[in-house]
Phi, psi and omega in degrees: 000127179287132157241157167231162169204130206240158121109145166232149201129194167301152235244141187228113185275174192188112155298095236229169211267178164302120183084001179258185173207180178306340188246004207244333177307324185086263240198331195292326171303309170323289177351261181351295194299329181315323188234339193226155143280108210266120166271110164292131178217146163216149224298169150333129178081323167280141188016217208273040165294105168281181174264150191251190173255102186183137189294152132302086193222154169320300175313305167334299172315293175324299189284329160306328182313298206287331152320293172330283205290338145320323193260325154296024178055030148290122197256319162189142173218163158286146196238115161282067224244152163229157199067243155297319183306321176305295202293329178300287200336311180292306183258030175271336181281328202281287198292302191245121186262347194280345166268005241220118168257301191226126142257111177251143205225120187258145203025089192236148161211158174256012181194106196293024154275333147330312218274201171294154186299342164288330207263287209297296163337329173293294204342281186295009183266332179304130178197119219342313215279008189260347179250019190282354200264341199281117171008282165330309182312308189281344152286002174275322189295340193277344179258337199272153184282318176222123180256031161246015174287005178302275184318325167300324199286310204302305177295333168263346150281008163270323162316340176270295199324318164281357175324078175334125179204118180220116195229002185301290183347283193334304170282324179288009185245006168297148197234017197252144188257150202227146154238112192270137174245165161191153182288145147319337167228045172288186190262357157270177188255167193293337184273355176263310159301340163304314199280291202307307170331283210291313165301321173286353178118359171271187170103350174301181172246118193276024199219330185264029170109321180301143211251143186294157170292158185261304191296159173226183142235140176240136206222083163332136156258155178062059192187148196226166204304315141312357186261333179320298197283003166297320182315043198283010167286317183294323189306315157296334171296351186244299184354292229275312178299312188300316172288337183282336179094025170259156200230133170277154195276117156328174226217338152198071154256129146343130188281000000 
């Protein structure tokens, strides 16, 4: 697995999304790298990661991860993911929770009844040729190891898509705290970011005695799902206080 590592401090993996690598990520790493020391990892197939003879699925992604951190001597670190990166992300605190400290996970969804009603209609619709042409393709070809290795990708992330992914138990009995960020117009729907808020323990009124959720939600305005990951201001702005345990103060809380 191809990796980078910038940056000093606690220690933060960063996931990248389905068809991307580490420079396709932007701008959040560096950001990211200011305070922590950040492992960039990119997936089976992605960039220079070659592909193996093995399907793409989220447990997969998750046990590469915990590989991964195994072999750099890492014990537990914080996860940053967006996307595809997210749900591996999500579903690396489930399969391994002992490595896991804070996770934040941007256009994340836990159940493909989240997502939109357009995006679920596309699915089954999905197909090599629709994507050979796509931007993306030239950036696989300018990193990949074998750079006619496209259409095999292609085909095993439409196959993820199809992926059965129900995942509620699951996240509710997690103990790891996450911060799900989404755009207003991503491709899970807002009532599905909501539900995963709420399954992890948010949602309470933090002002009438009850102790705040350790997980949080951030909701981008004006931002489609792609679009999250252009926001690196915003993005740091929810990151960085979530990783550090910082909180904003009530109004008539003590200072």
């Amino acid at each position: 697995m191809y990796y980078e590592v910038s940056g000093k401090g606690d220690p933060l993996i960063v996931l990248h999304g389905a068809y991307m690598n580490i420079p396709t990520m932007g701008a959040i790493i560096p950001k990211l790298a200011k305070t922590h020391r950040v492992y960039a990892l990119e997936f089976q197939g992605h960039g220079r990661t070659t592909d193996i003879d093995r399907p793409i699925t989220y447990p997969h992604l998750a046990d590469d991860i915990a590989a991964f951190m195994d072999a750099v001597g890492l014990k537990k670190a914080d996860v940053f993911g967006y996307s595809m990166g997210a749900a591996a992300g999500l579903q690396f605190a489930i399969r391994h929770p002992e490595k896991v400290n804070k996770l934040a996970a941007a256009s994340v969804a836990y159940d493909v009844e989240g997502w939109q009603p357009e995006f679920k209609e596309f699915i089954p619709q999905m197909k090599v040729e629709m994507f050979l042409e796509m931007p993306f393709a030239k950036d696989y070809r300018k990193l990949a190891a074998n750079p006619e290795g496209f259409p095999e990708l292609v085909r095993k992330l439409i196959a993820l898509e199809k992926e059965p992914m129900a995942w509620g138990e699951q996240v509710k009995a997690l103990k790891t705290p996450v911060l799900i960020i989404t755009g207003d117009a991503d491709v899970s729907t807002l009532e599905h970011s909501v539900a995963l808020f709420r399954l992890l323990g948010g949602g309470g009124a933090g002002d009438m005695g009850k102790p705040l959720s350790p997980s949080r939600l951030a909701v981008l305005p004006a931002t489609s799902h792609t679009a999250v990951i252009t926001q690196t201001e915003l993005l740091h702005a929810f990151i960085e206080p979530f990783l550090k345990g910082i909180t904003p103060k009530g109004m008539f809380e003590a200072p």
